[in-house]
N, C-alpha and C positions, 0 to 999 in steps of 0.2 A: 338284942333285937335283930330278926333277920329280916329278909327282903317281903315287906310288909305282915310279917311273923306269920311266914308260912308255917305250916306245920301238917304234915299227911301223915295217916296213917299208912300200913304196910300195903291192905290192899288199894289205898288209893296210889302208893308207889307202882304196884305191880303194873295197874291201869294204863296209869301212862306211860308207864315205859314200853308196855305192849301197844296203846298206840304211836308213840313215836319208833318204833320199830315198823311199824304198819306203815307212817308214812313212807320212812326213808327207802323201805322196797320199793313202795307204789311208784315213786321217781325214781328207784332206780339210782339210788345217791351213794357215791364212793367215798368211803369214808378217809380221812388221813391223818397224819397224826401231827404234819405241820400247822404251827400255831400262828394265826395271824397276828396277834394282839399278846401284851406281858400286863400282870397286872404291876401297878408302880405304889400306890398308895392309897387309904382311903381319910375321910376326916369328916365334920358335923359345919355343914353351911349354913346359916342362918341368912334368909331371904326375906324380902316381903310375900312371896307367896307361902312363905311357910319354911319349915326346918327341914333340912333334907341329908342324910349318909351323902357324902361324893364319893368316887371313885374315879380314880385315871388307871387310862389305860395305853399305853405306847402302843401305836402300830409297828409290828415287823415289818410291812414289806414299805410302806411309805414312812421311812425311818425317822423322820423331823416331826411327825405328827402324833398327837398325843389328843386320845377320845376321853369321853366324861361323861359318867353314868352317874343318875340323881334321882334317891332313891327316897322314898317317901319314909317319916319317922313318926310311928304314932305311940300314944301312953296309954292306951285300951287295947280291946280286943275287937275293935271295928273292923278286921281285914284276918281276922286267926283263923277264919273257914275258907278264905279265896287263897287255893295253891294254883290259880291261872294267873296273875297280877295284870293290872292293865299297864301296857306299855305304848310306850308313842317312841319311835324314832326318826329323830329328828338333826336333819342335815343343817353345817352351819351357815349362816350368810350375814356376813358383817354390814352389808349396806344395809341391810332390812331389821337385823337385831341390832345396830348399834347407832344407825342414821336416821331410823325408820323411812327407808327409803318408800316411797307410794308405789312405786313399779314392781314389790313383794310383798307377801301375807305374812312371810318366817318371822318378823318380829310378833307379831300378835299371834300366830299361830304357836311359836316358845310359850309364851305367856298364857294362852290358853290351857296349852297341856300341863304346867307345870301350876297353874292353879288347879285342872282337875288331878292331879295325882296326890297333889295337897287333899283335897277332899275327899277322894274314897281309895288313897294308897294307888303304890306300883312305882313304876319306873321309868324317866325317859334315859334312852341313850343318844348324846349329843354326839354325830359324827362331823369330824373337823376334815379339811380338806376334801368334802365329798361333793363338790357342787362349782361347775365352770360359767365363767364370767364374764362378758365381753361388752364390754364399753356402756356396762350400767344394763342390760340386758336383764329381761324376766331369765328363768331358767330354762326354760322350752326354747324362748327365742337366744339364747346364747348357745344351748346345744346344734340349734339347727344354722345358725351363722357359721360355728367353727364344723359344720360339716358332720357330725352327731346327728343319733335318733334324739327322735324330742326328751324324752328322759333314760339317760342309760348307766343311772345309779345302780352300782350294788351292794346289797345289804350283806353279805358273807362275813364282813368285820361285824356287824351286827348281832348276827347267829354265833362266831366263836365267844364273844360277851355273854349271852345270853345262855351257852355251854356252861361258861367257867362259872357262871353265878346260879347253876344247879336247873335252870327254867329250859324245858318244853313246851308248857302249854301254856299261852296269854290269851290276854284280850285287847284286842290292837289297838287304838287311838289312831284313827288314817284319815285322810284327804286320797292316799293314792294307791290303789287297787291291786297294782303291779307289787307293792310290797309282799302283801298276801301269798301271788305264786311265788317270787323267790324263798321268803320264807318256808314255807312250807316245801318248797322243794329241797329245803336243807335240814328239815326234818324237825323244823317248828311247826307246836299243831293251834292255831289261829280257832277258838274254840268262840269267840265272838269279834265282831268291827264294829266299834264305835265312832262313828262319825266326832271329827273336830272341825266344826266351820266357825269360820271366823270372816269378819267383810262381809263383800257383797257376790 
């Protein structure tokens, strides 16, 4: 079983590799062959939202940190024609996924995405260590306390995941808009945005 049992034929190969060549001109993106991310392992999680492939992945450059991509498993052919998978990445935040803190959406917004990937396939990529903190602070307002623009996440750890596991072209699961240019400025082609709201 591959990543929601993709399967393209030649000239859909051809397609996209001609538009992801398309984008990465369009920006102008320099390619390199430093890798941010090692893969370490994979193995079969059984969740209440469903059963999911995991995957870890060590970051190179923030060397303590180890990301986790989760990957929807199905026994059909409900997802054998989608070679865009929907994907949600999503940053970690322990007050919010493990306290359910009220001051963040990430714990109900985890849950969200990983019930809809349960539902119609794809993949979230969990990034660990990507989100600054200060004294119980939203994430806007702790960005702009420690003197940060209000959100100055990069997804780059993201896009080299999204390399090694063969994927150019998704369909995003976003709250946050700014995903979209950096993605694609790195030569992922964003071929639909699905809104995930959660709250008010």
């Amino acid at each position: 079983m591959g990543i929601c049992s993709v399967s393209l034929s030649n000239d859909e190969k051809r397609q996209l590799n001609k538009q992801h060549e398309h984008v990465k001109n369009m920006y102008s993106i320099e390619t390199t062959e430093q890798q941010r991310v090692r893969f370490e392992v994979e193995t079969i999680m059984p969740t209440i939202h469903g059963k999911f492939r995991t995957r870890v992945y060590s970051d190179l450059v923030k060397t303590s940190v180890q990301h986790v991509v989760i990957i929807a498993i199905f026994h059909d052919d409900r997802s054998s024609s989608n070679f865009s998978p929907y994907v949600c990445i999503h940053s970690e935040c322990v007050t919010g996924e493990i306290f359910d803190c009220l001051k963040c959406h990430y714990g109900p917004q985890l849950n969200a995405a990983l019930d809809k990937i349960n539902e119609v396939g794809g993949l979230l990529i969990y990034l660990r260590d990507h989100m600054k903190d200060k004294n119980g602070l939203d994430t806007v307002a702790a960005n702009i306390a420690l003197g940060f623009p209000a959100d100055d996440r990069k997804y780059d750890t993201a896009v080299t995941i999204l390399n090694d596991l063969g994927i150019v072209s998704i369909r995003l699961l976003i709250n946050n808009s700014d995903k979209v240019n950096q993605l694609e400025q790195h030569g992922i082609i964003v071929v639909e945005r699905v809104p995930l709201i959660v709250g008010e």
